[in-house]
Each structure stands twice: as C-alpha cells, then as structure tokens.
C-alpha positions as CSV (number, residue, x, y, z in Angstrom):
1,X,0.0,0.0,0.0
2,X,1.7,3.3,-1.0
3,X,1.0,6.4,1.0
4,X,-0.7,9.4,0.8
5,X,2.1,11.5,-0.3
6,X,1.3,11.1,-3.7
7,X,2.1,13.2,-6.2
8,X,0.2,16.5,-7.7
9,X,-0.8,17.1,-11.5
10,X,1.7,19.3,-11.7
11,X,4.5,16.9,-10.6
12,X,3.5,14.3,-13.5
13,X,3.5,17.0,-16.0
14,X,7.1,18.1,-15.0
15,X,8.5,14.5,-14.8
16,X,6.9,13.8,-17.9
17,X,8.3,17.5,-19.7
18,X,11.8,16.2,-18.0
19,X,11.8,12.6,-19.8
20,X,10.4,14.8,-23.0
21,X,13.2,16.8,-22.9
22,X,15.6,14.1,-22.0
23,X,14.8,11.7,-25.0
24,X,15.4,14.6,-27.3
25,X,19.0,15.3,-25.5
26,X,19.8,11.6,-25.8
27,X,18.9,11.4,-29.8
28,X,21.1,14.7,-30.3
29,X,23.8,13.6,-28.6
30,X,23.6,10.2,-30.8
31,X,22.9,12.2,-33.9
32,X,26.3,14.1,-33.3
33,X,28.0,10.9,-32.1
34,X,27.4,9.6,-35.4
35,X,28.6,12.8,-37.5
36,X,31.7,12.7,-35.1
37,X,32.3,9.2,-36.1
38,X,31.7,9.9,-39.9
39,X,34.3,12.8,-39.4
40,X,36.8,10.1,-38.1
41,X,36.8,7.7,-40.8
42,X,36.7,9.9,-43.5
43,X,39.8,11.9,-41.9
44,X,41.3,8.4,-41.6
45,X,40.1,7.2,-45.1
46,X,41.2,10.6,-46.5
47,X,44.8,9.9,-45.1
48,X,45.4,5.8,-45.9
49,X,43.6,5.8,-49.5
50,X,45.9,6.7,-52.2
51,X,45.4,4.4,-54.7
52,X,42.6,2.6,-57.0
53,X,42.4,-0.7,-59.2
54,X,42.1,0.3,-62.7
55,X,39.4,-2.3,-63.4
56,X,37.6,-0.6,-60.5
57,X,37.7,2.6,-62.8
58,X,37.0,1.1,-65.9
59,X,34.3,-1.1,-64.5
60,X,32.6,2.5,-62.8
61,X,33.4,4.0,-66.3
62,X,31.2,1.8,-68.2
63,X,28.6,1.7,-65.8
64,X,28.4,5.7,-65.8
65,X,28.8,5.5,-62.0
66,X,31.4,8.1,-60.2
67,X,33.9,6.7,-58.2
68,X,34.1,9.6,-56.2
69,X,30.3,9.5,-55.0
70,X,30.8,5.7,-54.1
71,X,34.0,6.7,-51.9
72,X,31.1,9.0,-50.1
73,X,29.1,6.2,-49.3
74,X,31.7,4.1,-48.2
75,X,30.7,2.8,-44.3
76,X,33.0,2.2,-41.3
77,X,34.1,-1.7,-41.5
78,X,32.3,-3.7,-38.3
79,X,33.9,-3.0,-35.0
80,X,36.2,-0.2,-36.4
81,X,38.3,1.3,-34.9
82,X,39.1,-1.6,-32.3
83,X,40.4,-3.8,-35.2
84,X,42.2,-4.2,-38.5
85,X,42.6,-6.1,-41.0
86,X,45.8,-5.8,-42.9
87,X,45.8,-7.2,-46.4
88,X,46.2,-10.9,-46.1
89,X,45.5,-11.2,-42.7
90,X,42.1,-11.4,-40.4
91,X,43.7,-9.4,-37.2
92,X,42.7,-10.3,-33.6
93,X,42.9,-8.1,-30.8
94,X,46.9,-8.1,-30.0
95,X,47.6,-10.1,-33.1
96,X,47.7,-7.6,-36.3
97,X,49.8,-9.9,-39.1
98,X,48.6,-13.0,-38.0
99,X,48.6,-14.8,-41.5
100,X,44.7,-16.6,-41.7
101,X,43.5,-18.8,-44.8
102,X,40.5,-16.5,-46.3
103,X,38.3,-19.6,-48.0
104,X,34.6,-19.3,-48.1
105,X,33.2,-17.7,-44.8
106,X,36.3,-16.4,-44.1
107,X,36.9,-14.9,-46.9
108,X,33.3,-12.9,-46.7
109,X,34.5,-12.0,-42.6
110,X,36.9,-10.4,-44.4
111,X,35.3,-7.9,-46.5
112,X,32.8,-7.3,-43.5
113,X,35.8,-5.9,-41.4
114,X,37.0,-3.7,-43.9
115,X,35.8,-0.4,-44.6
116,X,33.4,-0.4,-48.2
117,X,30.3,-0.3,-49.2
118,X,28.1,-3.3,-51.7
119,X,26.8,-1.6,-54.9
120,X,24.4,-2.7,-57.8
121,X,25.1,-1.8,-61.5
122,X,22.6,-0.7,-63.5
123,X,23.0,-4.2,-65.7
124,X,22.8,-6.6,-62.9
125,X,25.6,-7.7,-60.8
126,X,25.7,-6.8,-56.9
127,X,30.0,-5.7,-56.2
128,X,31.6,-4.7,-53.1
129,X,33.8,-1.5,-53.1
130,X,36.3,-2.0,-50.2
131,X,39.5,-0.3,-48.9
132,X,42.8,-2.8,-48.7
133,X,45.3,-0.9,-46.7
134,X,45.9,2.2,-49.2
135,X,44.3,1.2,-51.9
136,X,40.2,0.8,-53.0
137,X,39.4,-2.6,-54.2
138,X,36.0,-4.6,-55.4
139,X,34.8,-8.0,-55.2
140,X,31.8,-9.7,-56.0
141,X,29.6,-11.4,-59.1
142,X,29.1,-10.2,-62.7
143,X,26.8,-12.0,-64.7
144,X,27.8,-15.2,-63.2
145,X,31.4,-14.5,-63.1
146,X,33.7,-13.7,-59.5
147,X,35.5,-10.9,-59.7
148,X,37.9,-10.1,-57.0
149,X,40.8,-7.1,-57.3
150,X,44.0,-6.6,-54.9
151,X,47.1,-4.5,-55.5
152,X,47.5,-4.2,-59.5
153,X,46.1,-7.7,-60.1
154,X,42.4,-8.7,-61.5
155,X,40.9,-12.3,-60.2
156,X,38.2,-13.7,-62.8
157,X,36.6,-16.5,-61.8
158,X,35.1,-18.2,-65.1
159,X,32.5,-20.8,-64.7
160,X,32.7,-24.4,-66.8
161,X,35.1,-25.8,-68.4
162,X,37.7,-24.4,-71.1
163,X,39.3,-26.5,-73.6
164,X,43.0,-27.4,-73.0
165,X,44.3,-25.1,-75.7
166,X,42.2,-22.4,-74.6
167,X,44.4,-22.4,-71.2
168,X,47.3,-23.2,-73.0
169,X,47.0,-20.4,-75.2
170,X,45.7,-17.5,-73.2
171,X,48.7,-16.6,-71.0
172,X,49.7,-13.3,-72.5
173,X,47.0,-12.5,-74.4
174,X,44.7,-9.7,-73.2
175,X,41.9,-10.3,-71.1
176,X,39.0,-9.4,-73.4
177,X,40.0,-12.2,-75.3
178,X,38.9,-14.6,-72.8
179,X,36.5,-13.4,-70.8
180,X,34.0,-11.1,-72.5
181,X,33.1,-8.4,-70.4
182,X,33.0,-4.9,-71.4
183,X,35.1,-2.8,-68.8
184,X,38.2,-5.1,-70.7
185,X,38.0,-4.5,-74.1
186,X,40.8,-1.9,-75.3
187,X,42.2,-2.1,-72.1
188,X,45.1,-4.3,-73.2
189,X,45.4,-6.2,-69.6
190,X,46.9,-9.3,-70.0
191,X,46.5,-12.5,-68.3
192,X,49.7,-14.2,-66.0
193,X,47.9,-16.8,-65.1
194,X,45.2,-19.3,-65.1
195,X,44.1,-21.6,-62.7
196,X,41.8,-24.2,-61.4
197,X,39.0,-22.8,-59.2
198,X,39.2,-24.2,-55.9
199,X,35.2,-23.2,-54.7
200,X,33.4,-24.1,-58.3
201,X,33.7,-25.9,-61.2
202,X,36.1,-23.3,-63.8
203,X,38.9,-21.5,-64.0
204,X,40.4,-18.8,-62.3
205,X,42.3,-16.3,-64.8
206,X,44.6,-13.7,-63.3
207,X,44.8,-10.4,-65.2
208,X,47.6,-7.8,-64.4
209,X,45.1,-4.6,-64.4
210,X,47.3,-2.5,-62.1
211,X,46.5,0.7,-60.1
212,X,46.6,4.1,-60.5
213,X,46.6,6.9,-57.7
214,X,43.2,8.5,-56.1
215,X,42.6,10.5,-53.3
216,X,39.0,10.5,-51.9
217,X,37.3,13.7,-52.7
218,X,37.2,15.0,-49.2
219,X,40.6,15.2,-49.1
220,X,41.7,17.0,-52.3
C-alpha cells in the first residue's frame, strides 16, 4: 500500500516535460555521435587511401557511376576502430599480421571488417567497393562470373570448363580475349595466369590490371 504522499498534476507534468526533454538530449547527442564518427573515418580514409584498381575505374566507367560519389558512401568496417585487417591477414585483438586462410566464410569476414560499401550496377551484378590498406578494391559477381581485385592484379573466376588449348594459349593474351566483359576490351590487360577454381567448377584467370593513384574527394 503506498502512502498518501502522492504526487500533484503538476508533478506528472514536469517529470513527464523532464523525460520529454531528455529523449530529445539523448537522440542529439547520438545524432552528433554519429557525425563525429563519420568525421573520423573519412579523416582516416582521407589519409590511408591513395590508390585505386584500374578495373575498379573502368568497370565504374562503363557503368556511368562516379567513383568519387561511391568513396562517399563508403561505411566504417564492423567494430572499427578496435580492429584491423591488414591485407592478407584477419587481425585479432593483440595479433595484427597474424597470416589466416581467407576460403569461403572467411573470406566474406573479411570484407565485413573492412571499410566499403556493396553496390548494384545498372545491368545486374551486386559488387563490393572496399578499402585494402591504401588502396580501393572490389569484389563480387558479374553476370555469373567472380571478380575479385588486390594491388595491380584482376581475379576472374570463369565458370565451366575451357578447352585445353584455350588455357594453353591464353597466358599473355589480353583479357578481353577470354573473358567477354565490357570494362576489358581496349584495355590491353593481360592475363599471368590461369588456374583451377578451388570453390566451383572453372577456372580462375589472373589479369595484371594494375593501379593508378586516387585521393578520396574529401581530401583534395
């Protein structure tokens, strides 16, 4: 049984004006938490990003998308800024270079903890614009096909078989001759390398795209 002390009209309207006013405090103070976080990463993005894949460009090119309104988009990678991943590597708290084998699940952990954003071209195809130490990289699927980018070289994975002499005869020979997608012709990238694909029936060709510099826009 409570007592009789209880309280007037006018102390329910102040505690409710004082929770009113306190909700509002909290969702401004979360609403400049998050600009204060968005000011963080792009400062840090701003200073680490200095380069791009060229496929990355040519790919945006033929799309008609801009580069430079994706790198706006891009969103902080999951628990950022407590870890990193270094290319290569999925870090652990206190073990930054520990080397991990990135197959299947871990390889899509990976992408997760880096900084990027997923992205669907106007023809179909859903890609994932990432940063790998300094540079901006993309992974993903195109019309059936993986496509994978890191440092300079192009990773194509190309489902079904290929004849023998078609393996034989592609190393050197520019990419667009092989695989027929449209951000490679009069590019002139040649494939180094083709290989087996260890998570589906195909091949694997390895095209030396290379990079070229970029700074994100913010930071021009």
């Amino acid at each position: 049984m409570f007592g009789e002390d209880r309280p007037a009209a006018g102390d329910l309207a102040r505690a409710v004006l004082a929770r009113a006013r306190s909700r509002i405090a909290v969702e401004l103070a979360h609403e400049a938490y998050r600009g204060a976080l968005w000011s963080v990463l792009r400062t840090e993005l701003g200073e680490s990003v200095t380069k791009v894949s060229s496929f990355v460009i040519a790919l945006l090119e033929d799309a008609r998308l801009s580069l430079d309104d994706l790198a706006w988009m891009i969103e902080p990678a999951r628990e950022w800024p407590k870890q990193m991943v270094a290319a290569g590597t999925i870090a652990r708290p206190g073990e930054l270079g520990a080397a991990v084998t990135r197959e299947g699940s871990r390889q899509r952990l990976d992408l997760r903890r880096r900084h990027g954003l997923t992205f669907h071209l106007p023809g179909g195809g859903s890609l994932r614009l990432h940063v790998v130490d300094e540079s901006l990289e993309i992974a993903g699927r195109l019309g059936g096909m993986g496509i994978r980018t890191r440092f300079g070289t192009l990773r194509l994975v190309i489902p079904g078989a290929l004849p023998l002499s078609v393996v034989q005869g592609s190393i050197g020979l520019p990419a667009e001759a092989l695989v027929d997608l449209r951000a490679l012709i009069g590019r002139g990238w040649p494939v180094i390398g083709l290989e087996p694909s260890t998570r589906s029936e195909g091949w694997t060709a390895i095209v030396r795209a290379g990079s070229v510099p970029y700074t994100m826009p913010w930071a021009r």
